[in-house]
TORVONU-806042 format. One line per field, with one value per atom (N, C-alpha, C): residue number from 1; residue in three letters; atom name; x, y, z. Coordinates in steps of 0.05 Angstrom, whole numbers, plus 5000, padded with zeros to 4 digits. Layout:
# residues N
pos c(NUM;...)
code c(ala;...)
site c(CA;...)
c1 c(X;...)
c2 c(Y;...)
c3 c(Z;...)
***
This chain:
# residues 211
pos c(1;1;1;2;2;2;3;3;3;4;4;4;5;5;5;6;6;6;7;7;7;8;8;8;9;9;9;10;10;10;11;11;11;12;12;12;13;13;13;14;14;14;15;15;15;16;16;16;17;17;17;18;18;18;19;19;19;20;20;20;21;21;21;22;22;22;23;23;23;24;24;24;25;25;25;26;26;26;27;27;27;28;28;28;29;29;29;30;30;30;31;31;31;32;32;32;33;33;33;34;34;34;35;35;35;36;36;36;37;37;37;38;38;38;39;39;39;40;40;40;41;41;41;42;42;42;43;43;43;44;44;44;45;45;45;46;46;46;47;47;47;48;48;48;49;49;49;50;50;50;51;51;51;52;52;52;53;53;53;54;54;54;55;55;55;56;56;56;57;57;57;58;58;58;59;59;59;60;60;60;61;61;61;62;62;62;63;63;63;64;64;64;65;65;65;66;66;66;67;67;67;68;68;68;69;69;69;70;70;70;71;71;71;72;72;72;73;73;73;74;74;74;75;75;75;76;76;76;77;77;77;78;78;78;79;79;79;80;80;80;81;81;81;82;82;82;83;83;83;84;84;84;85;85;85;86;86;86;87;87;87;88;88;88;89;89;89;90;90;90;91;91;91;92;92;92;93;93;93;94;94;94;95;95;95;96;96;96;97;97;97;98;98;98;99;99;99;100;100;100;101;101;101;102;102;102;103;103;103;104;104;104;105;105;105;106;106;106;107;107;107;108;108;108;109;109;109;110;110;110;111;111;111;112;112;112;113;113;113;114;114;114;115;115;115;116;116;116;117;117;117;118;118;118;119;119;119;120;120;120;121;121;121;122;122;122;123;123;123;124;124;124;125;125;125;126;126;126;127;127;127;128;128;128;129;129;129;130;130;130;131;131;131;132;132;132;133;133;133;134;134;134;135;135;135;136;136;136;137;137;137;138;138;138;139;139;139;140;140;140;141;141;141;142;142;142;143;143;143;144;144;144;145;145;145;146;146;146;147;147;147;148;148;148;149;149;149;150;150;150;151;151;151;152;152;152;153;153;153;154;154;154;155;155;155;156;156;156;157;157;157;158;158;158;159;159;159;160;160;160;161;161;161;162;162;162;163;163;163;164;164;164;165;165;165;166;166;166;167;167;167;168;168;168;169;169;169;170;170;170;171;171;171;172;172;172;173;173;173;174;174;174;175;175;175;176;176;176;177;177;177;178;178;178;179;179;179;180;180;180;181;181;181;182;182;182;183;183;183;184;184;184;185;185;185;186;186;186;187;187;187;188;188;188;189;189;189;190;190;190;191;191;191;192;192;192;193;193;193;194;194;194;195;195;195;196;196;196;197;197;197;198;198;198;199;199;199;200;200;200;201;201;201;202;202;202;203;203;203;204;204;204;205;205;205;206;206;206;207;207;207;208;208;208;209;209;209;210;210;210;211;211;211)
code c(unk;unk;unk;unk;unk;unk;unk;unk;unk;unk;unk;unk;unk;unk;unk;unk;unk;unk;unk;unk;unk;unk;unk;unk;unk;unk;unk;unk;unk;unk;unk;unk;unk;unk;unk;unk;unk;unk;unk;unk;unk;unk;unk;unk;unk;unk;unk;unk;unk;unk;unk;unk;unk;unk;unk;unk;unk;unk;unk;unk;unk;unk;unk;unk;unk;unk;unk;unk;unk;unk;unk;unk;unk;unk;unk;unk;unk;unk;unk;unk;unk;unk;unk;unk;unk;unk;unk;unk;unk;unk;unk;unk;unk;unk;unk;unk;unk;unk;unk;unk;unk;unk;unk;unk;unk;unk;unk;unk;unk;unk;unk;unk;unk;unk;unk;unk;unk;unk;unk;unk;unk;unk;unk;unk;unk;unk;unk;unk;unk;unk;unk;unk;unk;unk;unk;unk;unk;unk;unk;unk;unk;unk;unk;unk;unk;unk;unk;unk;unk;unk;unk;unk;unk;unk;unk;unk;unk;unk;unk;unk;unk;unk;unk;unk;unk;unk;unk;unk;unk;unk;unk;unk;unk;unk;unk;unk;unk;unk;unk;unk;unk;unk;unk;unk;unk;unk;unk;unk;unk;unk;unk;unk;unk;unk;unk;unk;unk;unk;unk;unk;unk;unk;unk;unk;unk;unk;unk;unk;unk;unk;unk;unk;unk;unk;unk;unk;unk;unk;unk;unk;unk;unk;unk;unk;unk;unk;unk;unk;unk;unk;unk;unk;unk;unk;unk;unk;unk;unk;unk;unk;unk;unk;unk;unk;unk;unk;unk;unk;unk;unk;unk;unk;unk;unk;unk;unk;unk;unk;unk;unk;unk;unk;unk;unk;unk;unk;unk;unk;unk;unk;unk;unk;unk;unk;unk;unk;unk;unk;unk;unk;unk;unk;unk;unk;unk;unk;unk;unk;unk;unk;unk;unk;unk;unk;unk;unk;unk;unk;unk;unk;unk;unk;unk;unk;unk;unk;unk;unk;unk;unk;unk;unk;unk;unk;unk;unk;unk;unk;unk;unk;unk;unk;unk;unk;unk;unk;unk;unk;unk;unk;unk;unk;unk;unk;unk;unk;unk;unk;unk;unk;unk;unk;unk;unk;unk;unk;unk;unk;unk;unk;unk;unk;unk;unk;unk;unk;unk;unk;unk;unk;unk;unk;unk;unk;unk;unk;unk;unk;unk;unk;unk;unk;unk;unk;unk;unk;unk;unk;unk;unk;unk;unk;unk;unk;unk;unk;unk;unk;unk;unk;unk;unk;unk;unk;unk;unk;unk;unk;unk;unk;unk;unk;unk;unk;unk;unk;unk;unk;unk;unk;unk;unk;unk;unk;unk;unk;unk;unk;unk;unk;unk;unk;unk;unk;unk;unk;unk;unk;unk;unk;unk;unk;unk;unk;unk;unk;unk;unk;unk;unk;unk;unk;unk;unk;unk;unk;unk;unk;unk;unk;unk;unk;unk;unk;unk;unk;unk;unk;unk;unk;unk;unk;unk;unk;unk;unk;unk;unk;unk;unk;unk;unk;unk;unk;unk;unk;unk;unk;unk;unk;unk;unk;unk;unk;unk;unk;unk;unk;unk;unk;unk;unk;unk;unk;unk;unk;unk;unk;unk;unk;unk;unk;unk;unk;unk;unk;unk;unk;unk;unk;unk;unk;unk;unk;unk;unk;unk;unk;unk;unk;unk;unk;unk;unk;unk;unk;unk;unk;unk;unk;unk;unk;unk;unk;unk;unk;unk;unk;unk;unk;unk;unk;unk;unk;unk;unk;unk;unk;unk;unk;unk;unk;unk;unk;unk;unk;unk;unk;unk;unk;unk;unk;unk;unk;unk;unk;unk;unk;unk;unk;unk;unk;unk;unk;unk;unk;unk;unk;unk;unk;unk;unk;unk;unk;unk;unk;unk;unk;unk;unk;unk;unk;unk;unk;unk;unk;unk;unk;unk;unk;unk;unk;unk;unk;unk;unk;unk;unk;unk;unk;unk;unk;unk;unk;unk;unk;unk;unk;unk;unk;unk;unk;unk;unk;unk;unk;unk;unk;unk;unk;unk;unk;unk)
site c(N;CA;C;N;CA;C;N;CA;C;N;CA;C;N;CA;C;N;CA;C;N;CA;C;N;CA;C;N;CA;C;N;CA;C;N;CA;C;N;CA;C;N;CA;C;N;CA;C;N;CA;C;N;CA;C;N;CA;C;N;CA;C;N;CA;C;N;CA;C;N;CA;C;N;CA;C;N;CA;C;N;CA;C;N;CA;C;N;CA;C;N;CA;C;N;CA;C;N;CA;C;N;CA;C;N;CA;C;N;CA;C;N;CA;C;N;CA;C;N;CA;C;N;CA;C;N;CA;C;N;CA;C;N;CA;C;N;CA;C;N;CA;C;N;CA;C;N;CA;C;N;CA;C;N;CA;C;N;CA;C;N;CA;C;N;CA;C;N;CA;C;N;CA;C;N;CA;C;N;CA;C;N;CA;C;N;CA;C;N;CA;C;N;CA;C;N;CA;C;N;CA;C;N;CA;C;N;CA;C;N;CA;C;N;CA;C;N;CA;C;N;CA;C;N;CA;C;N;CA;C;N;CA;C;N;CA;C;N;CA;C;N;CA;C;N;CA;C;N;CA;C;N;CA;C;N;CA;C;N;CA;C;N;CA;C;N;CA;C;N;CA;C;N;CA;C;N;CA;C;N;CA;C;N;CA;C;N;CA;C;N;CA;C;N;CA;C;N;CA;C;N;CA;C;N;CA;C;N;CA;C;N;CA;C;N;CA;C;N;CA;C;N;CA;C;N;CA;C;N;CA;C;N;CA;C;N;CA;C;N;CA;C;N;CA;C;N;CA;C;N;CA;C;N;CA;C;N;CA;C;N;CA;C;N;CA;C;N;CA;C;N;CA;C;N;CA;C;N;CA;C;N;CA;C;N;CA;C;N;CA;C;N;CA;C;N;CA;C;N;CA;C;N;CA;C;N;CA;C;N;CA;C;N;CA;C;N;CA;C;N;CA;C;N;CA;C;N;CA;C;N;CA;C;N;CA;C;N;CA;C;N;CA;C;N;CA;C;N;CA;C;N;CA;C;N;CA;C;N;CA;C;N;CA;C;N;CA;C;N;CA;C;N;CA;C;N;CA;C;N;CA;C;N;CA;C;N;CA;C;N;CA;C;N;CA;C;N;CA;C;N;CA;C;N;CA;C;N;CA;C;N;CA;C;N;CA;C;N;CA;C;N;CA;C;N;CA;C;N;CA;C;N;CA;C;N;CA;C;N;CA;C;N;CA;C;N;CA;C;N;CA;C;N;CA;C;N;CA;C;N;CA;C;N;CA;C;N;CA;C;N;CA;C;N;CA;C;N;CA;C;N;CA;C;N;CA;C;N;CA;C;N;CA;C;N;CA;C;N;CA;C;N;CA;C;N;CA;C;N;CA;C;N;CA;C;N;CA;C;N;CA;C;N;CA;C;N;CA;C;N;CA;C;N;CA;C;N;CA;C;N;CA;C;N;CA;C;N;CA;C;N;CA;C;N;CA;C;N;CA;C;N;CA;C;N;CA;C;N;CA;C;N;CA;C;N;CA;C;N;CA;C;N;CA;C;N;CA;C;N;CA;C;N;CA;C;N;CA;C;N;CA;C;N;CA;C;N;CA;C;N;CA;C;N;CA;C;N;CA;C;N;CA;C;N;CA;C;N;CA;C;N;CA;C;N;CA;C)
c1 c(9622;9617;9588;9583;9552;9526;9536;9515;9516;9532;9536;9514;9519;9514;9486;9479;9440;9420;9431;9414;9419;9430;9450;9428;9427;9420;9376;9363;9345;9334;9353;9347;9348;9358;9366;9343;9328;9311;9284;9281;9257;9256;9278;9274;9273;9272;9266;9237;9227;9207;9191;9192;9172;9150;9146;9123;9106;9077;9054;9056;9051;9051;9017;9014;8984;8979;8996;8993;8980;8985;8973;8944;8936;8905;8885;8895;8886;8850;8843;8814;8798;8819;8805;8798;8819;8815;8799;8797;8766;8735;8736;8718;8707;8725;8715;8704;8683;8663;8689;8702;8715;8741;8753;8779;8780;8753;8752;8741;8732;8728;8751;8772;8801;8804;8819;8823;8820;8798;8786;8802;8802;8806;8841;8859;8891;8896;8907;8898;8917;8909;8923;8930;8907;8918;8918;8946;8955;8965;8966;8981;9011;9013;9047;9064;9051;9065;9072;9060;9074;9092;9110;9140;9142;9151;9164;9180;9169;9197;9207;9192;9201;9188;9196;9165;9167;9155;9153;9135;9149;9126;9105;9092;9063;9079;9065;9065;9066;9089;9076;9076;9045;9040;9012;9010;8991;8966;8962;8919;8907;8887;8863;8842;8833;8813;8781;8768;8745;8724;8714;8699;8673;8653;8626;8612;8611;8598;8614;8647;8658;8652;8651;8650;8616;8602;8574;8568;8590;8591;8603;8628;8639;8630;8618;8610;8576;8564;8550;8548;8566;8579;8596;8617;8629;8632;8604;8606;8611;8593;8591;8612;8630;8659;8682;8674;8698;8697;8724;8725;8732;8710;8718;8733;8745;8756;8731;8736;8720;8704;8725;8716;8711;8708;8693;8709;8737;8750;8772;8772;8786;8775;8783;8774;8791;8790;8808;8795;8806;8790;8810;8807;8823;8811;8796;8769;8769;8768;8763;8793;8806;8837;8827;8822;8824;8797;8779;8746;8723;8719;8709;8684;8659;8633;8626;8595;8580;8549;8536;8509;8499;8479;8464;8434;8411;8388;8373;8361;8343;8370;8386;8406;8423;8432;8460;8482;8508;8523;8537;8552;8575;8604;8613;8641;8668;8682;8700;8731;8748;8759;8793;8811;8845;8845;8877;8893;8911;8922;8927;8915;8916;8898;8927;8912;8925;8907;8925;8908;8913;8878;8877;8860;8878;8865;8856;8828;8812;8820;8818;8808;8785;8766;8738;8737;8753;8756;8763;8782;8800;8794;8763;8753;8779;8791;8819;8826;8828;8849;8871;8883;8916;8917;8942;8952;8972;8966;8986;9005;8999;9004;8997;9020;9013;9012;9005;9003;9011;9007;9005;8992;9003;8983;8982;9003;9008;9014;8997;8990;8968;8950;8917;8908;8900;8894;8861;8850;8825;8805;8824;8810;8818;8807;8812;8797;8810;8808;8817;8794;8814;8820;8834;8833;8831;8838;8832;8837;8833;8831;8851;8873;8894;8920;8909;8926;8900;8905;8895;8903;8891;8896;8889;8907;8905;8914;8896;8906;8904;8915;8912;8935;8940;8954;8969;8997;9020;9020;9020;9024;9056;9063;9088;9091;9107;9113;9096;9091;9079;9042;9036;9009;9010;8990;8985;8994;9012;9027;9010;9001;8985;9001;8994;9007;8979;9002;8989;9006;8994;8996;8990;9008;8992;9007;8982;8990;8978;8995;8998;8993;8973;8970;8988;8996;9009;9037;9050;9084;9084;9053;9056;9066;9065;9084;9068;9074;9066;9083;9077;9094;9082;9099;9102;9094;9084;9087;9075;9087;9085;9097;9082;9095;9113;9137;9163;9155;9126;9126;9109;9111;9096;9073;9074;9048;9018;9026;9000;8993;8995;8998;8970;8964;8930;8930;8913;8915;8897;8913;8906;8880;8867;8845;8819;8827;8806;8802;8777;8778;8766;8777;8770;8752;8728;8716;8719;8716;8721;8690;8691;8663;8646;8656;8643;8630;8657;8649;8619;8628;8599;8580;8574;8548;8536;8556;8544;8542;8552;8551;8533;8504;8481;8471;8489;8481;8508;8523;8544;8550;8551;8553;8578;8597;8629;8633;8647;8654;8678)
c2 c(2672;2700;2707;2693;2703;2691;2677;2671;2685;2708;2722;2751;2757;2776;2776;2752;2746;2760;2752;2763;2794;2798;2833;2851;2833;2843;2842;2826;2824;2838;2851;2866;2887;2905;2922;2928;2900;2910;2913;2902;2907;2934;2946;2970;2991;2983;2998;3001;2969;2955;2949;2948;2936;2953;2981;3002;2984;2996;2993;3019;3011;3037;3041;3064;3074;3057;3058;3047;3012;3005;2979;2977;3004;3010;3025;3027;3038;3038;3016;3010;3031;3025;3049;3069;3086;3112;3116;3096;3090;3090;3085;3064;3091;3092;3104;3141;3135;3167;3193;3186;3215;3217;3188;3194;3207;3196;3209;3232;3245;3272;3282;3272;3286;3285;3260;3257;3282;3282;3302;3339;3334;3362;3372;3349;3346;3348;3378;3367;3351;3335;3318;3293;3275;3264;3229;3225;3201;3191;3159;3153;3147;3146;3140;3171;3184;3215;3210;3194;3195;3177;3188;3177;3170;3150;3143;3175;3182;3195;3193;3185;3181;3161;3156;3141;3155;3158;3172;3154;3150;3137;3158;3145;3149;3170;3191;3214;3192;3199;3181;3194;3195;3220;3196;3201;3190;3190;3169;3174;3193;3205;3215;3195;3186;3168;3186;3176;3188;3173;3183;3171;3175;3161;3156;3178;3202;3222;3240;3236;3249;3239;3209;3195;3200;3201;3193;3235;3254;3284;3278;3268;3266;3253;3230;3212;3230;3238;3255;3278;3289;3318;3313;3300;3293;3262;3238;3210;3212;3227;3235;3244;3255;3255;3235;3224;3195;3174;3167;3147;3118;3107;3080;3046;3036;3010;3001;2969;2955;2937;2936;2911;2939;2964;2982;2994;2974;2973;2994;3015;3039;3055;3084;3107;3122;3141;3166;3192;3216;3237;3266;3273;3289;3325;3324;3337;3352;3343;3354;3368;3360;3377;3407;3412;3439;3447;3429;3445;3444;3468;3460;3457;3447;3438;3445;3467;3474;3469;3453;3455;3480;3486;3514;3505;3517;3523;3490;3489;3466;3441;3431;3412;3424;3455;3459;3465;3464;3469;3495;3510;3529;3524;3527;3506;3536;3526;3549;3536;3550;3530;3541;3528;3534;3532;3544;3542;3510;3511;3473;3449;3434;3409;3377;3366;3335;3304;3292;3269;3247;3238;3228;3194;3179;3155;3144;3125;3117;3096;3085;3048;3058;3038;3038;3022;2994;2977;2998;3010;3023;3050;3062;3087;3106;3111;3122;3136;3167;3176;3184;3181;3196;3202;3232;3243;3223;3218;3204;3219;3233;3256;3290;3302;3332;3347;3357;3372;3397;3421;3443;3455;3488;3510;3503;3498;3493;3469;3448;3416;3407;3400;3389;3360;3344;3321;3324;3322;3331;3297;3274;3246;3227;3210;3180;3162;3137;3112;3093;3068;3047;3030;3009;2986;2966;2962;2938;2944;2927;2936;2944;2952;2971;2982;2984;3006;3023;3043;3064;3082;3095;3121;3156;3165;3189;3209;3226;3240;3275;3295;3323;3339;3361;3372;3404;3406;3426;3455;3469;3493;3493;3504;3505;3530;3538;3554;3566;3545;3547;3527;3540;3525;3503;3491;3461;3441;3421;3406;3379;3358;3340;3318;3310;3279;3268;3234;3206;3200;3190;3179;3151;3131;3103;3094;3098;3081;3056;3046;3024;3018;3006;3012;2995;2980;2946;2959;2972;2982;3011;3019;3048;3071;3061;3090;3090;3116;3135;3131;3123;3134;3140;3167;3191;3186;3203;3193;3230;3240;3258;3267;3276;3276;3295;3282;3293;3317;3321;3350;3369;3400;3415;3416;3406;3415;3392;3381;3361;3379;3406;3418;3447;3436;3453;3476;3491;3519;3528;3549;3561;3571;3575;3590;3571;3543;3522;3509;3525;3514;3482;3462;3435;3430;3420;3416;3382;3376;3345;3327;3304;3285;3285;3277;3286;3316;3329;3357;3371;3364;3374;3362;3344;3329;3343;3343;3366;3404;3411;3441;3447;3446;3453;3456;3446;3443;3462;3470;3476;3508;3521;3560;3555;3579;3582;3596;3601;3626;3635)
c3 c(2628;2628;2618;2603;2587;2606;2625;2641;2670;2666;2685;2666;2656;2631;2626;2621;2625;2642;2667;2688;2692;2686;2688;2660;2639;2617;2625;2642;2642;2658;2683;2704;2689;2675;2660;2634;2631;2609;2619;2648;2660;2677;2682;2698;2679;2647;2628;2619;2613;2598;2624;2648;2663;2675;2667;2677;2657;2666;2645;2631;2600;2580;2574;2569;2557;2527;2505;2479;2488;2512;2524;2523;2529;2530;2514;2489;2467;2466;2477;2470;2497;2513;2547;2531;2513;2510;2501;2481;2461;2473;2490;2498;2517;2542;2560;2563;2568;2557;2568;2595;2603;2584;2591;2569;2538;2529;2499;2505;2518;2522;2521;2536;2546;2518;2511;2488;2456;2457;2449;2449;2476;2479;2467;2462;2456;2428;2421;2384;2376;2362;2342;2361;2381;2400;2393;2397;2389;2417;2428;2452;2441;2412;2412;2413;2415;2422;2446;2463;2493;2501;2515;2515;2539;2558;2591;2593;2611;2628;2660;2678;2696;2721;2740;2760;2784;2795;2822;2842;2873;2893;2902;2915;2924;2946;2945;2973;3007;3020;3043;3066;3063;3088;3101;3128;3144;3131;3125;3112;3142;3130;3144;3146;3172;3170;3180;3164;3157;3184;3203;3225;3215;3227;3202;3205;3212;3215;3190;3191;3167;3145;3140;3122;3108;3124;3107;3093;3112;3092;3070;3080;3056;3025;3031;3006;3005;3017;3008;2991;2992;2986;2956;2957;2938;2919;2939;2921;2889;2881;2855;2842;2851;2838;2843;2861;2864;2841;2834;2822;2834;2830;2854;2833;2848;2830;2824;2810;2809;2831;2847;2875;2894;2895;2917;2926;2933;2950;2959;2938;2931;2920;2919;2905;2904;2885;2868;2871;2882;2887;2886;2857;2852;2856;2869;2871;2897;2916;2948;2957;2949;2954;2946;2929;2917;2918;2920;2910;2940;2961;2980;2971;2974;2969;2995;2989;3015;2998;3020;3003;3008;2993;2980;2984;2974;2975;2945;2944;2927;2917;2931;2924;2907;2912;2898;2918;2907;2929;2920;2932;2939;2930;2909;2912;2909;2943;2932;2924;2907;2885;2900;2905;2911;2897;2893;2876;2867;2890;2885;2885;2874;2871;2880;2888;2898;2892;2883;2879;2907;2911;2942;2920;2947;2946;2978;2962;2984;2996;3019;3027;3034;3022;3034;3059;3064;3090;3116;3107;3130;3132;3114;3116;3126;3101;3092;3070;3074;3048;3052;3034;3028;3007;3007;2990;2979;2953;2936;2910;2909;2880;2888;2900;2900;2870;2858;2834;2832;2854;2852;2844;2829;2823;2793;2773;2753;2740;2748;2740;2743;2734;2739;2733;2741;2733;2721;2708;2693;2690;2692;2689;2700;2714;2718;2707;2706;2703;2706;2726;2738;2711;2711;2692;2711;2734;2744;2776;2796;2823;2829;2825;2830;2810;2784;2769;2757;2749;2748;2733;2710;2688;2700;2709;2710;2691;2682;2662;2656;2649;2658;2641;2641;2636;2649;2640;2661;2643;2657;2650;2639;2618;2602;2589;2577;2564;2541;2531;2495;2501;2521;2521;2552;2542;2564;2555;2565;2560;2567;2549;2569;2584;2608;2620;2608;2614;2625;2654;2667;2698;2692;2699;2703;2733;2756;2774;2778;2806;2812;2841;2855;2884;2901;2885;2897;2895;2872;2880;2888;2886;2898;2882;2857;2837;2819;2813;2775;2765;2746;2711;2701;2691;2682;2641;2637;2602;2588;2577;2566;2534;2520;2485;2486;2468;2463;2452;2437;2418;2422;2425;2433;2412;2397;2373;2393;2422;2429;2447;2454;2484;2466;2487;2490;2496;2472;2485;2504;2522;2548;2548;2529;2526;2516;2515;2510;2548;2561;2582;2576;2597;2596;2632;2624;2643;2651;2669;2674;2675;2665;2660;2686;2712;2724;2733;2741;2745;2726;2702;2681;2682;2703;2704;2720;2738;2768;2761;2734;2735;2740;2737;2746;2761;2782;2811;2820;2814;2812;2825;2842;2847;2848;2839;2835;2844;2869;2884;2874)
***
């Protein structure tokens, strides 16, 4: 019986224990200039406040393939806000969903802003995006960061009741899912009235018109 019990008990502790957790990456948060910005912005911000709550797959909707006339607007227009892996070979673009970019007069652009925002991933081989993560009007992703050629830190926060609520996102390109990680306690949830600008985005404000 107990060697029936084993395998039952291990399947059971990995569909618990087998996401990647944030507290894994303590030194990222440290380390990396946008995350400690985020960081920053969460009062009292600790990663053991954040708890597993759920995983979700990847959106599976047809990539848009970018033909090189789209492609060389596009990475023109918005390179500067993509977050690309390490090997090239991908990018993260939480940015062009919601924010149209028109260039303007001495290298600024026009940017007119939706309401919903979506997180899109690249192939650079297969000059390809897809929607992987819809967000809506009332969820924002504000940061990325890869850790390695295909998992990835996304991070932002939900409109709630009692303020902004922050996520962690940790995907995964190889199983195709988020997990979910958000603090059990409202005392981490940001108030509505501290706007948060994103590391890239504030590089570019200057160049920046807001319609």
């Amino acid at each position: 019986m107990k060697w029936i019990l084993v395998p039952l008990f291990w399947l059971l502790y990995n569909s618990t224990h087998g996401q990647p957790r944030p507290t894994d990456y303590r030194m990222n948060f440290q380390q990396d200039s946008a995350l400690r910005k985020w960081t920053g912005s969460i009062p009292g911000f600790t990663l053991d406040a954040f708890v597993y709550t759920e995983a979700s797959n990847f959106d599976q909707f047809t990539p848009d393939t970018l033909s090189h006339k789209d492609a060389t607007t596009y990475f023109n227009t918005y390179g500067k806000l993509l977050n690309f892996s390490p090997d090239k070979k991908q990018w993260l673009d939480f940015y062009s969903y919601q924010v149209a970019l028109e260039k303007a007069p001495k290298g600024r652009y026009r940017a007119y802003i939706e309401v919903d925002q979506a997180l899109l991933l690249g192939n650079t081989a297969a000059s390809t995006r897809r929607r992987i993560a819809f967000m809506g009007a009332s969820s924002w992703i504000e940061e990325t960061l890869w850790l390695d050629n295909h998992t990835f830190i996304a991070v932002g926060v939900t409109d709630v009741t009692k303020g902004l609520q922050p996520f962690i996102y940790m995907g995964d390109t190889h199983t195709r899912k988020l997990y979910h990680y958000r603090p059990s306690n409202e005392r981490y949830n940001r108030d509505r009235n501290r706007k948060y600008v994103s590391w890239q985005w504030a590089k570019m404000a200057s160049r920046i018109i807001e319609e």
